[in-house]
Structure formats: structure tokens, C-alpha cells
C-alpha positions in Angstrom: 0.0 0.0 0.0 2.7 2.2 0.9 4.4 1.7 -2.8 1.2 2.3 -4.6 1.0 5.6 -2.8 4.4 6.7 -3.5 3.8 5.7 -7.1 0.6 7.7 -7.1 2.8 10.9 -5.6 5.0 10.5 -7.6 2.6 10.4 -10.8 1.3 14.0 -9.2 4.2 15.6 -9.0 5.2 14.6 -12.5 1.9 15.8 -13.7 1.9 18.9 -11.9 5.7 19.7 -12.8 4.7 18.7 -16.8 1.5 21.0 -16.5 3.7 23.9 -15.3 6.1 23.8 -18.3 3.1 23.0 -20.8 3.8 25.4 -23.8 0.3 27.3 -24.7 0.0 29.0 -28.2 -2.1 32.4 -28.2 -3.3 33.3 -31.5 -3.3 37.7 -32.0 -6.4 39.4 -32.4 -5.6 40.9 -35.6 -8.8 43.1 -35.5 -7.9 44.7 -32.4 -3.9 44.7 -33.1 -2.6 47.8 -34.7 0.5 48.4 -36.1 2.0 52.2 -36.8 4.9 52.9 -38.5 7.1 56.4 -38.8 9.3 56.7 -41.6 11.6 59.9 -41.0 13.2 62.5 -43.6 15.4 65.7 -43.6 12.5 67.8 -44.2 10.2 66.4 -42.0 8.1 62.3 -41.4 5.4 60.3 -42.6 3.1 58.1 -40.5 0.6 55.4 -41.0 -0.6 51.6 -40.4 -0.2 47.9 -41.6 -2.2 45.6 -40.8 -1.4 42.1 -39.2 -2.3 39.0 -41.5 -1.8 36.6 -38.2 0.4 35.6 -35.4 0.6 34.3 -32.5 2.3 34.3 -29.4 3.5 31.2 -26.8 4.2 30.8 -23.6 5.8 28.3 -21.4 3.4 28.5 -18.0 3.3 32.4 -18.1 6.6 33.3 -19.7 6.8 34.2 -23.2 9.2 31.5 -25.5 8.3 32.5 -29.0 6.2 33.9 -31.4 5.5 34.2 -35.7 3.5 37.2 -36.9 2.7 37.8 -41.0 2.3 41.3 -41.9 0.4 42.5 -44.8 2.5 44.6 -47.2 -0.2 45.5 -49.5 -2.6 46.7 -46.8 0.6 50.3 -46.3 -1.9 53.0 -44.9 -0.7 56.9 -45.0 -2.4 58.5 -41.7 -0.7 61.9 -42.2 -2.0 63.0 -44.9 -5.7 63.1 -46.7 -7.1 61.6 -49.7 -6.6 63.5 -52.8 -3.4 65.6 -51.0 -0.8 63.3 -52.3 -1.8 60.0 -49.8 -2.6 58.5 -52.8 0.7 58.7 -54.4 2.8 58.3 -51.4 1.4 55.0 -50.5 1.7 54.0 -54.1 5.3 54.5 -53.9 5.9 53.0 -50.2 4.3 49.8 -52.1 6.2 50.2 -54.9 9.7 48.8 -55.8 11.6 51.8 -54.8 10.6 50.6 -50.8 8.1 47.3 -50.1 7.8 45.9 -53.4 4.2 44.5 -51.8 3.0 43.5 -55.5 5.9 41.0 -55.6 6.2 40.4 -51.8 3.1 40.7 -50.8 3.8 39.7 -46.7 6.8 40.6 -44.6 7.6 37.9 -41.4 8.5 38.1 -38.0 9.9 34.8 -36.5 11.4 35.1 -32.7 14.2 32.8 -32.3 15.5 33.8 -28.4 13.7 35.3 -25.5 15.6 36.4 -22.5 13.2 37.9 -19.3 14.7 42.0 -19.0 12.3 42.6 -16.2 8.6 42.6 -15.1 6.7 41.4 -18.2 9.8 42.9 -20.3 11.5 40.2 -22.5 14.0 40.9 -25.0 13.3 39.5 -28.2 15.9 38.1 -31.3 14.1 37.6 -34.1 14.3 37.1 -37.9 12.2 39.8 -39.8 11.7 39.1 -43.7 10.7 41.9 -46.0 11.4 41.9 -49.4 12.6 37.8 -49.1 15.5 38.9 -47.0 16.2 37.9 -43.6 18.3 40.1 -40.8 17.9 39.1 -37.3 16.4 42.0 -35.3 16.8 42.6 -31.3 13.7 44.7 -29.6 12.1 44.8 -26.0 8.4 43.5 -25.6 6.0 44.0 -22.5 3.4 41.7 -22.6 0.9 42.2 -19.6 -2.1 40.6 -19.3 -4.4 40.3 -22.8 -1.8 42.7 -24.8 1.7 42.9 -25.7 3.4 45.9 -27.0 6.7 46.8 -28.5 8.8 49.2 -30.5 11.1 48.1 -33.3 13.3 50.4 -35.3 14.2 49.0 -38.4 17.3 49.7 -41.0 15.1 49.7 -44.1 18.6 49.6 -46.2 19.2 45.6 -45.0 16.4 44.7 -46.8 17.0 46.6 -50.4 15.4 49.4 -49.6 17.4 52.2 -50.7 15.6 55.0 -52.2 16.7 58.4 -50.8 19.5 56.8 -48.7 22.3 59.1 -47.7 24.0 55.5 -47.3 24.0 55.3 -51.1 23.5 58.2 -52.6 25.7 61.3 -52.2 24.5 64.8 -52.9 20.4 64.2 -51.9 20.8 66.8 -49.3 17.3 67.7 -48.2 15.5 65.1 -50.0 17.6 62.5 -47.9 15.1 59.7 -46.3 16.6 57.9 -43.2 17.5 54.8 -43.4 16.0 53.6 -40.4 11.9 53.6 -39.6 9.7 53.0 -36.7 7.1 50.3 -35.8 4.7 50.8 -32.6 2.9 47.4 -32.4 0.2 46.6 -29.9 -1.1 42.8 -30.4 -4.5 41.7 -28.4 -4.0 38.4 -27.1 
């Protein structure tokens, strides 16, 4: 009798230490997930949205251990400006070649590879990010807090083939000189 109950403790604990470590996968409200970018220039910025195509987050009991997220290239939205005052044309040419290319890659990719805890419900994220078909790994901070995780990721648009109006490459621009580096503010409902 007293084996069978140290086999059944035993069998408790096991369960209980497996359940702890159980990896759960939480799929992004992409309806209620909003993604604004910044792109910045000598003369001035440009803002906007993408949207999220899907993604999804996972956790090992309640700490974050990796996450995939598809963004939709084609879906570049100019907030800045209005309709009919040049919106049109700018986010023809964000979609164009020159910068996103979405006709040809229509979806850009975020793939965490390592987490490492920074601090209360701060993680520090390396990741592979694919826009245009070409992959740089990418190091940001993300809080996630109870249904919502938020981050900031600046991103060197010139890694990816994006070159247009790049000091980097072109000499002479002066003030028509786009940085090279732009700004995402993500907030994803979980």
C-alpha cells in the first residue's frame, strides 16, 4: 500500500511539474492589433498603419518562448495625410519597388528565435524579420501584460534593399535624404 502511494505521488508531481512547463499557443487578435509605423526625412516624417495578417504568441506557463506574426505589405496605410493631397501617391510609392515591393512580396515575417526575461513582463526579443525575401535578425524589447503585448522596433530599411533616398547610397540628396532607419509601434490583443 505504501508503494502504490508513492507511485501515485510520484505520478502527481510529474503531472503537476509537466503542466507547469506546458507550452500554450495564443493566436493575435488581428482586429484589435494595430501596427503604426514612422518613416523619417530631412525635411520632415510620414506616419501610418499595416495591418497584421496573423500571429501568434507562446508561452511556457506564463513566460513568453516564442512567437510568428505575418504582416500584410499590401494593406501600407498613410495616416498623415488626406485623400486626394498626395496620400494616394505616397502610398503607391511605399508599395512600390523603390521601398516594399508588396505587388511581388506581398507579406513581410517576424519569426522570434531567443527570449531572455529584462524585467517585469519585459522580455528581450531576437528575431528574424523578412521583408522583401530577405532575412536580418532583429533585437527589440516587448512587455506583454495581461491580454496585450506591446513593443517598438526600429528598423534599418537599407538591410532589406530598400534604398531610395538613402544618404548611405547616394551622395548629394541633401534635403530630400530619407533615413534609413523607420519605426514600428505594435500593440497585439492576445
Amino acid at each position: 500500500m505504501k508503494q502504490l502511494k508513492s507511485i501515485a505521488l510520484a505520478l502527481v508531481v510529474a503531472l503537476g511539474t509537466l503542466t507547469a512547463t506546458a507550452q500554450t499557443t495564443k493566436k493575435v487578435d488581428v482586429s484589435k492589433s494595430n501596427i503604426a509605423w514612422v518613416g523619417k526625412k530631412v525635411t520632415g516624417s510620414h506616419e501610418g498603419t499595416i495591418a497584421l495578417k496573423d500571429g501568434a504568441l507562446v508561452f511556457k506557463g506564463k513566460k513568453l518562448a516564442g512567437g510568428n506574426f505575418t504582416v500584410d505589405m499590401t494593406s501600407i496605410n498613410v495616416t498623415d495625410m488626406e485623400a486626394g493631397k498626395g496620400k494616394e501617391k505616397l502610398e503607391g510609392h511605399l508599395k512600390a519597388d523603390d521601398f516594399f515591393g508588396s505587388e511581388k512580396f506581398a507579406t513581410s515575417k517576424l519569426v522570434f528565435k531567443t527570449i531572455a526575461a529584462k524585467g517585469k513582463d519585459t522580455y528581450t526579443v531576437t528575431a528574424d524579420l523578412t521583408i522583401k525575401g530577405i532575412t536580418n535578425p532583429i533585437t527589440f524589447d516587448m512587455v506583454v501584460a495581461k491580454n496585450a503585448a506591446t513593443t517598438k522596433l526600429m528598423i534599418d530599411r537599407t538591410k532589406y534593399d530598400i534604398k531610395y533616398g538613402s544618404k548611405s547610397f547616394f551622395e548629394g540628396i541633401g534635403d530630400k535624404a530619407i533615413y534609413d532607419e523607420f519605426e514600428l509601434n505594435v500593440t497585439l490583443a492576445i
